[in-house]
N, C-alpha and C positions, 0 to 999 in steps of 0.2 A: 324712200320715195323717189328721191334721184337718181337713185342708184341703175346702172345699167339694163339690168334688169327691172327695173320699177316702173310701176305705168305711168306717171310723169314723162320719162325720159321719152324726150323724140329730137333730140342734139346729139346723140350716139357718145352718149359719157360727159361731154364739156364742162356741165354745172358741177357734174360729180367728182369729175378731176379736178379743180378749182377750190370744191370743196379739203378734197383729200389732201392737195397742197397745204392747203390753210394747217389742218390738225396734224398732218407729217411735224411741220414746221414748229409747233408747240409740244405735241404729246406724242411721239413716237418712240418715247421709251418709256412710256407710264402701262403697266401691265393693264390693267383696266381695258385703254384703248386698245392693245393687242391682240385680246381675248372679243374684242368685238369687230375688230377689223379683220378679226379669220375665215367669220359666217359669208364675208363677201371677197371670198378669194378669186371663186369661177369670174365674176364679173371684173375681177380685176385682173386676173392672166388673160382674159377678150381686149379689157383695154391696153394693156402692157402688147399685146399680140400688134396691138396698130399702134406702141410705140408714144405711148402716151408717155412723157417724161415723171409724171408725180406714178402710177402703177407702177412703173421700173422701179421705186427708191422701193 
């Protein structure tokens, strides 16, 4: 819903990046969360493209 791509979004990522720090920050080595953080790759090499510090890890 947040997500970049998601019709929510009109902050151009913000809440999503925020988000995405929070669960980097806990679960970025539990496979579960890998296998679902793959589906939003496109939208995160768009935020990593502007250098968004949580898409970059």
């Amino acid at each position: 819903m947040f997500c970049l791509s998601g019709i929510a979004c009109d902050d151009n990522g913000e809440m999503f990046s925020l988000m995405l720090n929070k669960l980097i920050s806990c679960c970025c080595r539990k496979r579960n969360f890998l296998l679902r953080i793959n589906k939003l790759l496109p939208a995160l090499n768009l935020l990593a493209l502007r250098e968004n510090q949580s898409s970059l890890e």
